[in-house]
Every structure is written in C-alpha cells, then in structure tokens.
C-alpha positions, 0 to 999 in steps of 0.5 A: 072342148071347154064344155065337154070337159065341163059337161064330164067333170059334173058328171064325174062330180066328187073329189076331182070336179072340186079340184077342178073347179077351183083351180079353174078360179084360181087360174083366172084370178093369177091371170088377173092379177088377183091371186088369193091365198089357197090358188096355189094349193088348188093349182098344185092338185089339178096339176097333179091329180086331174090336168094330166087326165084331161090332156091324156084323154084329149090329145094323148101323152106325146102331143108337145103343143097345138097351133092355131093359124086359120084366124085369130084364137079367142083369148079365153080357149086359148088360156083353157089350154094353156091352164090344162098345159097344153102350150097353144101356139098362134101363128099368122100368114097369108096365101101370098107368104105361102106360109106362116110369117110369125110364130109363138115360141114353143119354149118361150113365155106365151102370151094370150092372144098374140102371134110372136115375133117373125119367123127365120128368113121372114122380116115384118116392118110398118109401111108409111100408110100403116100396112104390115108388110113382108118380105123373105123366103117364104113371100110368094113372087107373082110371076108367069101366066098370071095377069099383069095388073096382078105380078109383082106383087112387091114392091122394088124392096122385096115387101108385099103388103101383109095386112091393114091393122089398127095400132094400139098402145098397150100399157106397157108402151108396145105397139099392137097390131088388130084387124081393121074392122 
C-alpha cells in the first residue's frame, strides 16, 4: 500500500506530491527525535489537505482502525499508517489461547512495533525458564478425544506456555520481549 500511494502521488505531482513529500520527511525526522524548523508547517498541510484523501480512498471514512495479528507488522508500515492517521493496533495470540492475549488500546498512545498490554480476563507472567506464559478465559483447555501425552496443556496454576522470547532491555529500563530466532 505504501507504494501505491507513492506511485499515485508522482503521478498526480504538483502541489499535493510536495506536501506529501515533505511531510512524509518530517514525520521520520519527529519520529527520530530530529524535528527541524518548517515539519510542523508540512504536517499541518498533509494533515489537511492531502492525508484525509489518502484514508478516504483506502479504507473509506468510518474505518476507526486496522489490527494486525497474523505475525509481527514491520515498524515501518506501521508507522506509514499511523502518519495518514490511521491508528494500527497489533495484537498477539496463539491457537491454544483461542484468541488474542494482548492488544494496542485504540484511544491509548501507540507505539510502533509493540503488542500492548494483556487483554481483560487474560494474565501474562515470565516462567522460571523465560517462557510467556498465560492464562484466563480465553486459554483453550486440552480435554476429551485428544490424546493423553497432548491434555492438559496447563500447568496445575492454570498457565499455558505462550511463547519463547529473547528479553531485551531497552533504554528506558523495561524488559521487551522477541521472537527466539
């Protein structure tokens, strides 16, 4: 989607291709740190003059957001959309949760790259051998016809492992959690 935007604003060119342009740099700079004199000027008029036609042509005018859950969204497309305004909320489950564990909030800040915090009736702790794991009304209890070295999938407190991470420490002193690769 990023490049169709791209390939229909060169061909459009003129006025709103130079908007565009530059409020696309000043959007990377603010989301850098490095703002410089003017970006506010460039996003103010892509605000208004030329976002709310790329969002109308995409996803229409009563579209409030999109989720991503089927894998980990790449930070960039994720920061185009939330540039055109468009709030993209990443959500993270597994089969055996039978649905989603944890969720952007759609009227909270949203941070690039990140899942949010646990969902309602949803707890998430760190096992002892740095496994996620969960528990609460949407974990899936292996029962019944399945075969027995697969049942019980959790433990005697109720939590399923989830998923092993890497922890990191960011420069904020909080713990993040990727994918063991």
């Amino acid at each position: 989607m990023r490049k169709a935007v791209d390939e229909q604003l060169w061909k459009t060119g003129g006025f709103p291709l130079r908007v565009y342009t530059k409020a696309k740099g000043a959007w990377v700079r603010r989301q850098d740190g490095k703002s410089r004199i003017g970006d506010g000027v460039w996003l103010g008029l892509a605000n208004r003059l030329v976002f709310p036609t790329i969002r109308k042509k995409m996803i229409g005018g009563k579209l409030r957001a999109l989720i991503c859950g089927s894998a980990p969204l790449n930070v960039e497309t994720q920061l185009f959309f939330m540039m055109l305004g468009i709030p993209v909320l990443q959500v993270y489950g597994l089969t055996e949760t039978t649905a989603i564990c944890t969720m952007d909030d759609p009227d909270g800040r949203l941070v690039a790259g990140r899942a949010g915090p646990a969902i309602s009736g949803v707890e998430m702790k760190i096992a002892e051998n740095a496994e996620i794991v969960v528990r609460g009304r949407t974990f899936f209890r292996v029962t019944g016809s399945v075969p027995r070295k697969r049942r019980g999938c959790c433990g005697t407190d109720g939590f399923g492992p989830a998923i092993r991470v890497k922890w990191t420490k960011t420069g904020t002193g909080r713990l993040w959690a990727a994918l063991r690769t």
